[in-house]
N, CA and C atoms as a LAMMPS dump frame, in Angstrom:
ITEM: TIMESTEP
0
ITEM: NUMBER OF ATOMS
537
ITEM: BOX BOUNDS ff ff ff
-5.0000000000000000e+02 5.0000000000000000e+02
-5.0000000000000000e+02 5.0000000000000000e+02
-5.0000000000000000e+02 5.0000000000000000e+02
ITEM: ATOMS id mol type element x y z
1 1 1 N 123.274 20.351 -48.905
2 1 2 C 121.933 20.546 -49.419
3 1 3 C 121.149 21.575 -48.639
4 2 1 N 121.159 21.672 -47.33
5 2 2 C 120.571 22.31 -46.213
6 2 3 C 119.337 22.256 -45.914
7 3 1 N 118.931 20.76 -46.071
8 3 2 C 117.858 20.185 -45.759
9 3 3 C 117.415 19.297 -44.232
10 4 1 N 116.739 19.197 -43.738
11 4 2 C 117.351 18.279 -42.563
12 4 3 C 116.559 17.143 -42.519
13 5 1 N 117.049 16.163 -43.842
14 5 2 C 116.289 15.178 -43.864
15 5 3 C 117.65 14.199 -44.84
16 6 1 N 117.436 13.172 -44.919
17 6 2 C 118.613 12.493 -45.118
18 6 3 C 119.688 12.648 -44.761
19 7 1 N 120.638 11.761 -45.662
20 7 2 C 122.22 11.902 -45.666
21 7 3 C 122.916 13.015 -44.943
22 8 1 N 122.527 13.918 -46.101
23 8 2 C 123.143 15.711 -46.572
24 8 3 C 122.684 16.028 -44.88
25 9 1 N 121.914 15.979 -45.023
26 9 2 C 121.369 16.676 -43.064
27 9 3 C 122.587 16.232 -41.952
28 10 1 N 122.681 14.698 -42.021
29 10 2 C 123.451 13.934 -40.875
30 10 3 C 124.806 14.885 -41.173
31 11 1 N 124.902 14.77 -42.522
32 11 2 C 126.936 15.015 -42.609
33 11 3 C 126.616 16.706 -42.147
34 12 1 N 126.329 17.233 -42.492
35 12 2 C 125.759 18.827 -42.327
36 12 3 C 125.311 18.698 -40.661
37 13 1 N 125.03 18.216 -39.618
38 13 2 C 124.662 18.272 -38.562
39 13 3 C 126.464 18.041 -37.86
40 14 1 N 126.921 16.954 -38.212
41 14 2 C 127.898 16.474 -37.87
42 14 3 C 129.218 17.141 -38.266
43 15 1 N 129.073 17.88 -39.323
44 15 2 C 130.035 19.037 -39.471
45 15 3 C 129.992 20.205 -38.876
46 16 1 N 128.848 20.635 -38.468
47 16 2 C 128.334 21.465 -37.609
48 16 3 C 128.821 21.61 -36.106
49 17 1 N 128.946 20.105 -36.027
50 17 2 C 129.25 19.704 -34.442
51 17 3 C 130.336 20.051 -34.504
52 18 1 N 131.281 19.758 -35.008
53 18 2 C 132.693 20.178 -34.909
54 18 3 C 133.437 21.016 -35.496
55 19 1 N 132.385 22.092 -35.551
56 19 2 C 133.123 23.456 -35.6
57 19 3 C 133.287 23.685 -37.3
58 20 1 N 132.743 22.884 -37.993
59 20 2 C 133 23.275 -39.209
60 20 3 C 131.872 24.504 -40
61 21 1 N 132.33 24.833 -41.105
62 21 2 C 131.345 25.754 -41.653
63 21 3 C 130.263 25.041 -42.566
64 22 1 N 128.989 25.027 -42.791
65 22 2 C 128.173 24.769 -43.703
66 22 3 C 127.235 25.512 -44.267
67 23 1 N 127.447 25.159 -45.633
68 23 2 C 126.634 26.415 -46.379
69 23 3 C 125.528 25.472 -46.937
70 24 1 N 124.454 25.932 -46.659
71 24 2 C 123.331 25.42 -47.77
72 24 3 C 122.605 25.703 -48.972
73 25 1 N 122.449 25.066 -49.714
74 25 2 C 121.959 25.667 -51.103
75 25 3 C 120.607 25.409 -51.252
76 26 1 N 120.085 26.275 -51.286
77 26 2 C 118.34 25.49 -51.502
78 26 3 C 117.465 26.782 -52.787
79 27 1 N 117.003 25.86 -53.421
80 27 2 C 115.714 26.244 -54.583
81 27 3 C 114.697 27.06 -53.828
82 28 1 N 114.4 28.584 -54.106
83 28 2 C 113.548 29.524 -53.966
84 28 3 C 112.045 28.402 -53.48
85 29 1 N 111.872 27.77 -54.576
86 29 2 C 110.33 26.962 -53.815
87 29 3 C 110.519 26.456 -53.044
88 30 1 N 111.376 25.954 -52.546
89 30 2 C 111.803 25.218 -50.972
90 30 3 C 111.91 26.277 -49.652
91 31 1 N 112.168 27.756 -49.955
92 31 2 C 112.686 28.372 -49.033
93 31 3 C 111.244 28.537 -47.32
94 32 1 N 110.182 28.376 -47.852
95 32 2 C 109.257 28.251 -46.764
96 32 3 C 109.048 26.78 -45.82
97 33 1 N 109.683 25.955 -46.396
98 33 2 C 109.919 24.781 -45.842
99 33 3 C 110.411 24.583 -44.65
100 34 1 N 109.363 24.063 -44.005
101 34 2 C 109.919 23.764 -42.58
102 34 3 C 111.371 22.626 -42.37
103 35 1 N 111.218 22.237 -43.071
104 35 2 C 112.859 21.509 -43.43
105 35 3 C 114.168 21.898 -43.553
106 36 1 N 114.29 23.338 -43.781
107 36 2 C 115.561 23.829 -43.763
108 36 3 C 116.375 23.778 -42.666
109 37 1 N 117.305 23.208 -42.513
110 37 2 C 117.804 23.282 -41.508
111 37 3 C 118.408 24.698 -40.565
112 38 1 N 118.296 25.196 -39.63
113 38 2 C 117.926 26.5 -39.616
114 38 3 C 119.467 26.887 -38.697
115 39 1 N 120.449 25.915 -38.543
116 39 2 C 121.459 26.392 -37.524
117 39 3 C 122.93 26.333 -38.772
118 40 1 N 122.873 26.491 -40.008
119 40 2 C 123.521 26.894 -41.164
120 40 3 C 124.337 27.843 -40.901
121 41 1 N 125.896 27.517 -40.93
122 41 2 C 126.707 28.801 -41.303
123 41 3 C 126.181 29.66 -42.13
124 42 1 N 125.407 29.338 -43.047
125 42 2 C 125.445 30.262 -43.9
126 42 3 C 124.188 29.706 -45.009
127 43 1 N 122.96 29.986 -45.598
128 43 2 C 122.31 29.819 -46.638
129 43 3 C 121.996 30.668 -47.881
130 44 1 N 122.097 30.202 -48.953
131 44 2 C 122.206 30.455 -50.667
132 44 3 C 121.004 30.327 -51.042
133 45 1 N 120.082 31.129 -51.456
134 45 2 C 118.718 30.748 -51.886
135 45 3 C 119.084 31.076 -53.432
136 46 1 N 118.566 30.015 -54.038
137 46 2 C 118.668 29.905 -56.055
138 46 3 C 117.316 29.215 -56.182
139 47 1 N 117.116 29.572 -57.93
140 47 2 C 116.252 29.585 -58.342
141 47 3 C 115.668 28.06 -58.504
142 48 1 N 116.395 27.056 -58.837
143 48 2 C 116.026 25.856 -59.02
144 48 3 C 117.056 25.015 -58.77
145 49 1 N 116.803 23.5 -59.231
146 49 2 C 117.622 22.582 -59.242
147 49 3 C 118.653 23.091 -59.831
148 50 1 N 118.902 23.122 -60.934
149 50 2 C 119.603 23.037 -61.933
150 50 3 C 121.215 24.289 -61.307
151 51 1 N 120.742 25.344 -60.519
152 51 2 C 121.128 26.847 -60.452
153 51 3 C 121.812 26.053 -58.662
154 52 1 N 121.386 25.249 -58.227
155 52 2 C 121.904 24.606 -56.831
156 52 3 C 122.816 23.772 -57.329
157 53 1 N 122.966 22.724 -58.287
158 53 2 C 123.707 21.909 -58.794
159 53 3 C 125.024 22.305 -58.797
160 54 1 N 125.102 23.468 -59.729
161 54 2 C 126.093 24.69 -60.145
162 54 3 C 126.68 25.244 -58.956
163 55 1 N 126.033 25.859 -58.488
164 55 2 C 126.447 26.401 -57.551
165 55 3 C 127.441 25.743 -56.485
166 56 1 N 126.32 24.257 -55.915
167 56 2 C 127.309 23.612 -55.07
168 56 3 C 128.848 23.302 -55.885
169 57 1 N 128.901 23.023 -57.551
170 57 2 C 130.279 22.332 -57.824
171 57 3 C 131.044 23.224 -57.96
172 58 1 N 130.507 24.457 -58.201
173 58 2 C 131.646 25.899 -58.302
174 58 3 C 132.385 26.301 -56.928
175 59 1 N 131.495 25.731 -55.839
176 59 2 C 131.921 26.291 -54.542
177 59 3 C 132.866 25.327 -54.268
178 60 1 N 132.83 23.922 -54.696
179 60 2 C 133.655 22.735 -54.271
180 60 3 C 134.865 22.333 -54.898
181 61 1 N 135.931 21.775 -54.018
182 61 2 C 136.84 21.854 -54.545
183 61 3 C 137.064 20.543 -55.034
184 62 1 N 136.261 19.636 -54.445
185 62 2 C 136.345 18.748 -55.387
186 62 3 C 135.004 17.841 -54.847
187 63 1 N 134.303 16.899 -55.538
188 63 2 C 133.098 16.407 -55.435
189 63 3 C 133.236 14.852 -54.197
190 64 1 N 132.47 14.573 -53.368
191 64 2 C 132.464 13.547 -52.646
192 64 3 C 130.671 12.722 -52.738
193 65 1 N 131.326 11.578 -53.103
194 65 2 C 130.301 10.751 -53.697
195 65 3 C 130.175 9.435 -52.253
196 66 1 N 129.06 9.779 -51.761
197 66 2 C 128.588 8.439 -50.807
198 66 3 C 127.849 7.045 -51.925
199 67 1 N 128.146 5.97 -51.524
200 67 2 C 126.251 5.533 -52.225
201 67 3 C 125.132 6.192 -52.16
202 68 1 N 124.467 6.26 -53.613
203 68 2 C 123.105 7.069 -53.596
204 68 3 C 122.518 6.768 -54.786
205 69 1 N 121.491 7.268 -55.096
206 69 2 C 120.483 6.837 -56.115
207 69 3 C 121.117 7.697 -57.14
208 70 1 N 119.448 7.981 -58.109
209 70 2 C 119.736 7.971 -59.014
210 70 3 C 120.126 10.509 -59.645
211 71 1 N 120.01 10.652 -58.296
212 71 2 C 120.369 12.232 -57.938
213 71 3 C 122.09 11.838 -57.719
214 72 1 N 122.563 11.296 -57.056
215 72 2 C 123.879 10.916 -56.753
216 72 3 C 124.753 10.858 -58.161
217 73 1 N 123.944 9.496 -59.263
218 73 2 C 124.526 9.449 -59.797
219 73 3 C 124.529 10.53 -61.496
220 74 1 N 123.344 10.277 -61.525
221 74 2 C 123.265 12.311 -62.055
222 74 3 C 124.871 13.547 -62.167
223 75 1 N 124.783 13.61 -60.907
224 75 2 C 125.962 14.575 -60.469
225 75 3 C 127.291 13.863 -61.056
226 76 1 N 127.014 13.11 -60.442
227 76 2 C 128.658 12.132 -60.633
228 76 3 C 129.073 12.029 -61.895
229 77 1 N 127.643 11.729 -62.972
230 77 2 C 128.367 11.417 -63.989
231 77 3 C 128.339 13.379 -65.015
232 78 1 N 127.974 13.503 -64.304
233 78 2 C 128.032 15.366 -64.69
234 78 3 C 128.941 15.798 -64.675
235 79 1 N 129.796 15.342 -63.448
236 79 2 C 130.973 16.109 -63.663
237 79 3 C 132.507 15.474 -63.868
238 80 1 N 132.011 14.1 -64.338
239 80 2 C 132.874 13.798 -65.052
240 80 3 C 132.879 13.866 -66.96
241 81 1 N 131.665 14.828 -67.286
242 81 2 C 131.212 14.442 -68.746
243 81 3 C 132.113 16.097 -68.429
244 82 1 N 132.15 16.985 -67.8
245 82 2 C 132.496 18.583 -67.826
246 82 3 C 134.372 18.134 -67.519
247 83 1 N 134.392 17.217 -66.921
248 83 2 C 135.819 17.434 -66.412
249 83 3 C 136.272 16.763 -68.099
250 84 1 N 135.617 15.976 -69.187
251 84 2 C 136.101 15.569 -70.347
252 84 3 C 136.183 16.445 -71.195
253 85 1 N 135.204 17.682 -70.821
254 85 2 C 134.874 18.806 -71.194
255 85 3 C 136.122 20.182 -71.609
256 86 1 N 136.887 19.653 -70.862
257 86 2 C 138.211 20.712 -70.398
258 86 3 C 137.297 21.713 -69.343
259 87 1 N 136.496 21.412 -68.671
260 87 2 C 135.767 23.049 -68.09
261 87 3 C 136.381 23.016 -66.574
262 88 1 N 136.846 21.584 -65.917
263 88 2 C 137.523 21.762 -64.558
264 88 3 C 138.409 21.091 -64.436
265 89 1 N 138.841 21.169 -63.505
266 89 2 C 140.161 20.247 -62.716
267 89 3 C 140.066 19.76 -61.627
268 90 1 N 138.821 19.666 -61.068
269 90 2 C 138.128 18.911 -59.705
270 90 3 C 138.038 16.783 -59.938
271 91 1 N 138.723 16.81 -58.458
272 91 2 C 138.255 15.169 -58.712
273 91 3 C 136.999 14.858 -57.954
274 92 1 N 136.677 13.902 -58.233
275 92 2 C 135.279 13.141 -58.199
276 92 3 C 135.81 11.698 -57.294
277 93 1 N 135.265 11.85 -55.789
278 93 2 C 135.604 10.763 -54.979
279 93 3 C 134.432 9.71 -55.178
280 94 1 N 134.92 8.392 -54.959
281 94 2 C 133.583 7.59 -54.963
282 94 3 C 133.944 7.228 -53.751
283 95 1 N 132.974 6.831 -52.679
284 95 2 C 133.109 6.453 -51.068
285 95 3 C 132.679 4.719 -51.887
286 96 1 N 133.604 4.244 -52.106
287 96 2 C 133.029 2.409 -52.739
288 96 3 C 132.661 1.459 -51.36
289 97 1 N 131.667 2.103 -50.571
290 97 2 C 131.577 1.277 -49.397
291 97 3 C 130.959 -0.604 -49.555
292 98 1 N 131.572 -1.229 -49.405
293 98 2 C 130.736 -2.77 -49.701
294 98 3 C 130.835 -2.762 -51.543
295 99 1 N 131.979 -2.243 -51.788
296 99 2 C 131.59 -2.281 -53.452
297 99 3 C 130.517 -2.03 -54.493
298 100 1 N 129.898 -0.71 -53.15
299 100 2 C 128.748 -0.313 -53.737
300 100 3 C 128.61 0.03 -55.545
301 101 1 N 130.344 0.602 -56.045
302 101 2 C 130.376 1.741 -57.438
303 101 3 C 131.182 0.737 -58.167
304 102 1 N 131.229 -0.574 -58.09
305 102 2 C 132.114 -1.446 -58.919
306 102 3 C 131.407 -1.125 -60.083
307 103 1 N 130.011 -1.781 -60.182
308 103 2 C 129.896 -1.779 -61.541
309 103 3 C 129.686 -0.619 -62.269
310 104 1 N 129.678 0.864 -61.518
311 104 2 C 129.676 2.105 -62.099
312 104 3 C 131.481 2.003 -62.909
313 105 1 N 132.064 1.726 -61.686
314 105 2 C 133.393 1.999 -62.167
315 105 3 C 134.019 0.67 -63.877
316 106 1 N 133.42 -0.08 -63.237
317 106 2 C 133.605 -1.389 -64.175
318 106 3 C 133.39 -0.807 -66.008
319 107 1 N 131.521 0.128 -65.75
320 107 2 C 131.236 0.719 -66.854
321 107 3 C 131.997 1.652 -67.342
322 108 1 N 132.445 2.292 -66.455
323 108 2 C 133.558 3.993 -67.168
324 108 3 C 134.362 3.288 -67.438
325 109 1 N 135.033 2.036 -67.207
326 109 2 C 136.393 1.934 -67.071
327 109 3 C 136.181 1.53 -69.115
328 110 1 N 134.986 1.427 -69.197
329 110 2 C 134.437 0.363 -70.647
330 110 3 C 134.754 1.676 -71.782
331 111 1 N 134.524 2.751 -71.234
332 111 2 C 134.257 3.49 -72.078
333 111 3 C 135.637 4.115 -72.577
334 112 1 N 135.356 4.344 -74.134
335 112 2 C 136.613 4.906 -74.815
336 112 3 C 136.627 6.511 -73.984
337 113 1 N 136.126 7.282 -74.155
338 113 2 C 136.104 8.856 -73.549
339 113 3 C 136.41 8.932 -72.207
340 114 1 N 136.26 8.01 -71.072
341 114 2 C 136.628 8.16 -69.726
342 114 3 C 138.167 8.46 -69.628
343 115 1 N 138.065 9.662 -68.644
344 115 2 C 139.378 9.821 -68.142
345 115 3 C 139.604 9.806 -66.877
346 116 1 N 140.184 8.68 -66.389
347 116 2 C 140.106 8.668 -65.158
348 116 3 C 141.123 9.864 -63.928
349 117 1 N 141.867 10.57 -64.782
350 117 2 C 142.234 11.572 -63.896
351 117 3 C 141.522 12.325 -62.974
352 118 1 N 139.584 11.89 -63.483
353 118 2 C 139.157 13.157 -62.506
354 118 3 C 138.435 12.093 -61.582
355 119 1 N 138.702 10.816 -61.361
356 119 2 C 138.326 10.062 -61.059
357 119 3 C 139.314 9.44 -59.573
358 120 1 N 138.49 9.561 -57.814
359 120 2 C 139.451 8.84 -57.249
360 120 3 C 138.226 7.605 -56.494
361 121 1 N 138.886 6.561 -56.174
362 121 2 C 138.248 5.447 -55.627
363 121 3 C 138.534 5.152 -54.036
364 122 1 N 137.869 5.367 -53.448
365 122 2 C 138.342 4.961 -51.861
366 122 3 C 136.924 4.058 -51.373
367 123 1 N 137.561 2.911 -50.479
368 123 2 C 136.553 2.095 -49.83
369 123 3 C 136.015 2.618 -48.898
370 124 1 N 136.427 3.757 -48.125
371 124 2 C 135.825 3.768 -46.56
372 124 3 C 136.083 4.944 -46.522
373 125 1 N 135.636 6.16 -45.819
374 125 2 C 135.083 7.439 -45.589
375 125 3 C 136.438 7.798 -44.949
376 126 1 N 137.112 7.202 -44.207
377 126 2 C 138.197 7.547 -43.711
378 126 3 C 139.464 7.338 -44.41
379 127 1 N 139.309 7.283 -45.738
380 127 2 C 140.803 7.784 -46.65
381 127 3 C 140.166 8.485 -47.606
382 128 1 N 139.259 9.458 -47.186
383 128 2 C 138.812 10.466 -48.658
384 128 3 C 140.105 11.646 -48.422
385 129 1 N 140.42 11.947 -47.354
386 129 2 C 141.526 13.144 -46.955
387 129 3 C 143.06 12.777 -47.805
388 130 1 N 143.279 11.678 -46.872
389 130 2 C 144.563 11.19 -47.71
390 130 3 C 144.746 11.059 -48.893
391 131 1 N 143.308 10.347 -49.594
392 131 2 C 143.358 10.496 -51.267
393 131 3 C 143.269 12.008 -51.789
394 132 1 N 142.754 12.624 -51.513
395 132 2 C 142.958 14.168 -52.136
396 132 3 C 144.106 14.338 -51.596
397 133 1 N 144.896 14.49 -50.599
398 133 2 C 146.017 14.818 -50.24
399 133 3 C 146.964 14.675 -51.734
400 134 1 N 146.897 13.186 -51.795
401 134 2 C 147.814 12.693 -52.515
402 134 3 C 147.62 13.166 -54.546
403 135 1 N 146.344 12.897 -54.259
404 135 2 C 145.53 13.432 -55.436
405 135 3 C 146.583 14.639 -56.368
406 136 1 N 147.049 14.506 -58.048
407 136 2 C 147.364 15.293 -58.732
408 136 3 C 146.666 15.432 -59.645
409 137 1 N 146.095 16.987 -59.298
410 137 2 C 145.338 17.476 -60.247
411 137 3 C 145.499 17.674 -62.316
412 138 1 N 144.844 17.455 -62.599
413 138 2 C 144.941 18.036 -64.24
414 138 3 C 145.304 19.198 -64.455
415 139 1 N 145.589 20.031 -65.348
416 139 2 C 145.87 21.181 -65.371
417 139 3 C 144.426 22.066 -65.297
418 140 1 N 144.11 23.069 -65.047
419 140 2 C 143.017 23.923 -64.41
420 140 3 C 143.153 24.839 -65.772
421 141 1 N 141.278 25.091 -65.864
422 141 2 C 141.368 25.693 -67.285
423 141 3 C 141.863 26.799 -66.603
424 142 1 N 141.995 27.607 -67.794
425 142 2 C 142.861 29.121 -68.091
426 142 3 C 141.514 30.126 -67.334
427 143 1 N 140.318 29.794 -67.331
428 143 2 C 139.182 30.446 -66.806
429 143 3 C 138.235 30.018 -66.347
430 144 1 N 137.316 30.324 -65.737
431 144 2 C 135.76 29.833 -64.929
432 144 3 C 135.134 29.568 -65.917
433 145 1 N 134.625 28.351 -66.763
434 145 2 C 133.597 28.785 -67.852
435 145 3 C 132.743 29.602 -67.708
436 146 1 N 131.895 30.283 -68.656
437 146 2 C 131.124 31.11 -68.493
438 146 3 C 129.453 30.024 -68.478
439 147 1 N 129.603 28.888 -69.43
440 147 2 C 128.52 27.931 -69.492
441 147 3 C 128.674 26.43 -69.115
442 148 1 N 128.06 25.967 -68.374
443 148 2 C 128.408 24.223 -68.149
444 148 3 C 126.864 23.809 -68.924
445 149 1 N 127.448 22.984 -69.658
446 149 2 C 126.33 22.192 -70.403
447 149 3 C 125.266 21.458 -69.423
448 150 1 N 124.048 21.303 -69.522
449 150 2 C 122.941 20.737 -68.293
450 150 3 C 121.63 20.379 -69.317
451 151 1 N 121.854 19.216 -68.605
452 151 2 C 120.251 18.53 -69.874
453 151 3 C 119.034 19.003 -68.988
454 152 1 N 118.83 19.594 -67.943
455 152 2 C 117.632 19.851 -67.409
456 152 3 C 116.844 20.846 -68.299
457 153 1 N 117.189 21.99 -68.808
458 153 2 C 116.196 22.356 -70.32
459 153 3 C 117.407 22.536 -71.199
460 154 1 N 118.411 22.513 -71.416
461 154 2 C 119.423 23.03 -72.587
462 154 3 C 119.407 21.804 -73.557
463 155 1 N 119.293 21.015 -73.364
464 155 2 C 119.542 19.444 -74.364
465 155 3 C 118.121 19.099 -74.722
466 156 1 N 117.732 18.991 -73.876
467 156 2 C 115.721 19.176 -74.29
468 156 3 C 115.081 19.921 -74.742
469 157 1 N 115.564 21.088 -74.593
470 157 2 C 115.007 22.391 -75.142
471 157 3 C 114.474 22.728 -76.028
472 158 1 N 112.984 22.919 -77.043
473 158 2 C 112.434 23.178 -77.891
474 158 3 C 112.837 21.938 -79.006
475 159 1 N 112.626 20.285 -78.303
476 159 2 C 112.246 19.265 -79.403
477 159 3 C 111.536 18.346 -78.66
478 160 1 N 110.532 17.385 -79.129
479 160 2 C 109.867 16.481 -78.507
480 160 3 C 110.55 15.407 -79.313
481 161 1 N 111.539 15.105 -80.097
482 161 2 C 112.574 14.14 -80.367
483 161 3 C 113.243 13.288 -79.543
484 162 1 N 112.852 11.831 -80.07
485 162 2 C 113.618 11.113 -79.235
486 162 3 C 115.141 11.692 -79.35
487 163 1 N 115.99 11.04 -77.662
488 163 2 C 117.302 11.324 -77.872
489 163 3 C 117.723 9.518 -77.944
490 164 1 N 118.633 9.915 -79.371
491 164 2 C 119.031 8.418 -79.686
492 164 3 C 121.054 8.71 -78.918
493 165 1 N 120.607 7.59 -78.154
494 165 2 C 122.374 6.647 -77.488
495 165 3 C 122.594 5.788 -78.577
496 166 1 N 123.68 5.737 -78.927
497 166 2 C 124.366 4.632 -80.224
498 166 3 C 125.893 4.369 -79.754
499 167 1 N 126.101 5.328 -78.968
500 167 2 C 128.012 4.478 -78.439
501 167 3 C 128.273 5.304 -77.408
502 168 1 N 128.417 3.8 -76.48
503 168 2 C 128.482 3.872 -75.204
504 168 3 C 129.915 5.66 -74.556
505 169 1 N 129.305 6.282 -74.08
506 169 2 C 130.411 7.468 -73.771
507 169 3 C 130.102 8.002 -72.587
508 170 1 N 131.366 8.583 -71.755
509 170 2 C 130.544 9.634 -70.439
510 170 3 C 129.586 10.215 -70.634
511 171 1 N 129.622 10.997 -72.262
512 171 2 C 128.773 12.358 -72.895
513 171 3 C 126.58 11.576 -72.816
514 172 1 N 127.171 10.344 -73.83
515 172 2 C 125.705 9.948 -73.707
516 172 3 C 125.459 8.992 -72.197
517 173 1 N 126.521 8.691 -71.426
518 173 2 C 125.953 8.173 -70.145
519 173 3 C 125.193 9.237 -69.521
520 174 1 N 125.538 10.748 -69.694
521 174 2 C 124.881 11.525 -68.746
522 174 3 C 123.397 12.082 -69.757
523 175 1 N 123.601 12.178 -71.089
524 175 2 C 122.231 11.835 -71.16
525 175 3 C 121.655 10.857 -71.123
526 176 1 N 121.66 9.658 -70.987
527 176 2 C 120.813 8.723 -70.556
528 176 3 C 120.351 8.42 -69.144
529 177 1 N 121.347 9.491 -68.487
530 177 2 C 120.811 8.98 -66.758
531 177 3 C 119.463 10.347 -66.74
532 178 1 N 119.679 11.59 -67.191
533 178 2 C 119.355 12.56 -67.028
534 178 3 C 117.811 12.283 -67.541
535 179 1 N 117.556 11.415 -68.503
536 179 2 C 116.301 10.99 -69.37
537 179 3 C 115.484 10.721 -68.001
């Protein structure tokens, strides 16, 4: 994130410590913020949320999910509605600490459209390595999309219409979290 306030700060401080690289992504209105963390391998200034989102999942090779609210789960279920999408071949870790993502997982598992290929489950922070290790990927599209679908204005965009959910799917889980 390259903020130095929560989570994202600690793991970003602590990767730092040991020699690793960290890049931060931060939204143009944030950039005067005394919050940035300022000892960054490297910082990305973009235009908004939406343009940081992107950015971080294009750079990543594959997504790592701690417990988190409702930004956490946003993402999570984003890029598993794109990986149904055909648009990647990235997996999506859940850190299930204390069985924090049962009933996330309980729900996908409900749904006809879930594919759990892009999907890995680990209890404890210390087998996220080994599970990607082991991890076999889907096949990788033929290209970078040029567009990833995003309800922040593209799905909202020029209607004040309700959005009606009628069967339960990744597609309408992520608009309904995004609401």
């Amino acid at each position: 994130g390259g903020m130095d306030a929560g989570l994202m700060a600690r793991i970003a401080l602590a990767a730092l410590e040991h020699g690793a690289h960290v890049t931060g992504i931060i939204p143009r209105k944030l950039k005067d913020s005394e919050r940035i963390l300022t000892n960054l391998s490297k910082t990305i200034m973009v235009e908004d949320l939406w343009d940081r989102k992107k950015r971080m999942f294009l750079m990543a090779d594959a997504i790592i999910s701690l417990p988190g609210g409702f930004g956490t789960l946003d993402e999570d279920i984003e890029v598993l509605y794109w990986g149904n999408l055909g648009l990647h071949n990235k997996p999506l870790v859940l850190v299930n600490i204390e069985g924090y993502w049962n009933p996330l997982i309980k729900y996908l598992q409900s749904l006809n459209d879930f594919d759990e290929q892009f999907l890995i489950v680990v209890d404890k922070v210390e087998d996220i390595i080994s599970a990607l290790t082991s991890y076999t990927a889907p096949p990788a599209p033929t290209k970078t999309p040029d567009h990833f679908p995003h309800f922040e204005d593209e799905i909202t965009r020029n209607t004040n219409e309700p959005i009606l959910i009628d069967i339960p799917s990744v597609e309408n889980t992520y608009y309904a979290i995004a609401l």
